[in-house]
C-alpha positions as CSV (number, residue, x, y, z in Angstrom):
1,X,-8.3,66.2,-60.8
2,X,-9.1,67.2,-64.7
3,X,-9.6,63.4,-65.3
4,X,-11.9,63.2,-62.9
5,X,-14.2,66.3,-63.7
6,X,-13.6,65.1,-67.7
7,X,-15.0,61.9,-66.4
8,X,-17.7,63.3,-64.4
9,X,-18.9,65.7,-67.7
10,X,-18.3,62.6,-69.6
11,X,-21.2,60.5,-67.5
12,X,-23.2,63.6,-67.0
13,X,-23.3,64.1,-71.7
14,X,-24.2,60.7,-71.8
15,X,-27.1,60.6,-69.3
16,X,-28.6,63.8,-70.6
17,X,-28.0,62.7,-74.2
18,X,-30.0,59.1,-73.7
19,X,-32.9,60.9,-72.1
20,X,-33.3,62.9,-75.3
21,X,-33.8,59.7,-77.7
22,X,-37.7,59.7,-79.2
23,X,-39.7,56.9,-78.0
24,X,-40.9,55.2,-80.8
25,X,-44.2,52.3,-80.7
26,X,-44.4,51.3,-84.5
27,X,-47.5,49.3,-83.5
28,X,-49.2,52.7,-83.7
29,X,-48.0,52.3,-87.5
30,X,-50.9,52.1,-90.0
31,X,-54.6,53.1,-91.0
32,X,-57.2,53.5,-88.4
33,X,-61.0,54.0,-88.3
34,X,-63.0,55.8,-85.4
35,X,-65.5,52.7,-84.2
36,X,-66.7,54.6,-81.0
37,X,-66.7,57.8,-79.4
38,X,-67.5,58.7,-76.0
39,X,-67.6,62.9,-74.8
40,X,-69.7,65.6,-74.2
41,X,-69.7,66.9,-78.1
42,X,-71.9,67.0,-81.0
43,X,-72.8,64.7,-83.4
44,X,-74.4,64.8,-86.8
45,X,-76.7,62.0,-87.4
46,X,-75.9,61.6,-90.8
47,X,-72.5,60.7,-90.7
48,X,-70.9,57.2,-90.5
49,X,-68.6,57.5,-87.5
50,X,-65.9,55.1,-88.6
51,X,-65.6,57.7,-92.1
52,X,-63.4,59.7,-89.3
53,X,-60.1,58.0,-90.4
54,X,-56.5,57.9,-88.9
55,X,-53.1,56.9,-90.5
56,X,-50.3,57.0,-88.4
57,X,-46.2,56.5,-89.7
58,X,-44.5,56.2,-86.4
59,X,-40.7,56.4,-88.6
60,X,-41.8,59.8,-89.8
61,X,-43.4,61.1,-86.6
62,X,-46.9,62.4,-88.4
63,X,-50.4,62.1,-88.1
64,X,-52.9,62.0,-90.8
65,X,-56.2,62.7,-90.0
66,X,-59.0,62.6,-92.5
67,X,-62.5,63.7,-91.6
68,X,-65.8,63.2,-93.6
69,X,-66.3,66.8,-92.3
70,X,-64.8,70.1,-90.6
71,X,-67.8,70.5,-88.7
72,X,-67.1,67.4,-86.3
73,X,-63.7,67.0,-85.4
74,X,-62.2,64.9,-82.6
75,X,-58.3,65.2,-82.4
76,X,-57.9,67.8,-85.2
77,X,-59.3,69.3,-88.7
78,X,-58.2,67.1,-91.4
79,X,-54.9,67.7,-91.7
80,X,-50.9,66.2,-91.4
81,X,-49.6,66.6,-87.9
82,X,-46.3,66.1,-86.3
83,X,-46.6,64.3,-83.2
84,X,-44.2,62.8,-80.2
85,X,-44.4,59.9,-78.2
86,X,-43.6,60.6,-74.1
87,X,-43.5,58.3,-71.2
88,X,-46.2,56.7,-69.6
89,X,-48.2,55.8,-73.1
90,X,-48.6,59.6,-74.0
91,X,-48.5,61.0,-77.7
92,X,-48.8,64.8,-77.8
93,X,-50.5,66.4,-81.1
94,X,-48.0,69.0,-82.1
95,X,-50.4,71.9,-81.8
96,X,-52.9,69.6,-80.2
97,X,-53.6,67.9,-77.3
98,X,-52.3,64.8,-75.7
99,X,-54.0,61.8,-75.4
100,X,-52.9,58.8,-73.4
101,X,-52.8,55.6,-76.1
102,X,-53.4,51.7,-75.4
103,X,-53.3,49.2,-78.2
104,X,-55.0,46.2,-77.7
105,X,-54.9,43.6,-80.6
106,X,-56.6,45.9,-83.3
107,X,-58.2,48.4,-81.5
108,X,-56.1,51.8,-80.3
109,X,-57.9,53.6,-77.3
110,X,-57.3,57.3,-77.3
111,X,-58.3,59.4,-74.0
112,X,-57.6,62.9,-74.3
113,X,-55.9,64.3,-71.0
114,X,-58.4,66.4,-69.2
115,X,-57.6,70.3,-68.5
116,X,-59.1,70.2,-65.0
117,X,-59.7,73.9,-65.6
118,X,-62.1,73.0,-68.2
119,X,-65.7,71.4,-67.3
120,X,-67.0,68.3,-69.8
121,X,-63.5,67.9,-71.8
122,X,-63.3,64.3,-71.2
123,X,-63.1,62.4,-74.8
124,X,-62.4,58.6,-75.3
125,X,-62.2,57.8,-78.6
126,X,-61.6,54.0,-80.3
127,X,-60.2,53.2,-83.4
128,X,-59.5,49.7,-85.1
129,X,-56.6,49.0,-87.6
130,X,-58.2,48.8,-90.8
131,X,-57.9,45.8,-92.8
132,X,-58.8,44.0,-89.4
């Protein structure tokens, strides 16, 4: 009977312990300008969209965001931000929102996931890998 309830908290440690391991998509990995934007929020004429810049190091888990500036933001105020990767193409700003993420060839889509509580959140911003 005791091997068989070791056993049994055995499987159960190892199941629970493989759900906790981080999801990692080093694809994400590597400098990134905005090339289109697509919400209902402001924006000032005389800036060059693609000056909103991204850098992403997937082994570190952090976010770099640098804005040309604080007035317009679109994922966060310039700034390093921790960040973790969930199922179902997810990344989730720590202190931020989430956005669901597809990478296709050089271009990373970003759509925020909408708060139904909140009218005119939607936001769908592109980036492409610079250097591209």
């Amino acid at each position: 009977m005791k091997n068989i309830l070791f056993f049994l908290s055995l499987m159960l440690f190892i199941s629970c312990s493989s759900d906790e391991e981080p999801i990692n998509d080093q694809q994400l990995n590597g400098n990134w300008f905005l090339t289109d934007i697509d919400c209902f929020c402001g924006f000032d004429s005389s800036i060059e969209i693609k000056d909103f810049k991204l850098r992403i190091d997937d082994s570190e888990k952090v976010l770099y965001l640098n804005n040309p500036t604080e007035d317009y933001f679109y994922i966060a105020e310039s700034g390093a931000y921790e960040y973790v990767l969930e199922t179902g193409s997810i990344i989730k700003v720590i202190g931020g929102d989430s956005f669901y993420y597809e990478l296709q060839g050089s271009k990373l889509y970003l759509t925020r996931i909408d708060d139904p509580a909140i009218a005119d959140d939607e936001l769908y911003l592109i980036y492409e890998r610079a250097g591209n």
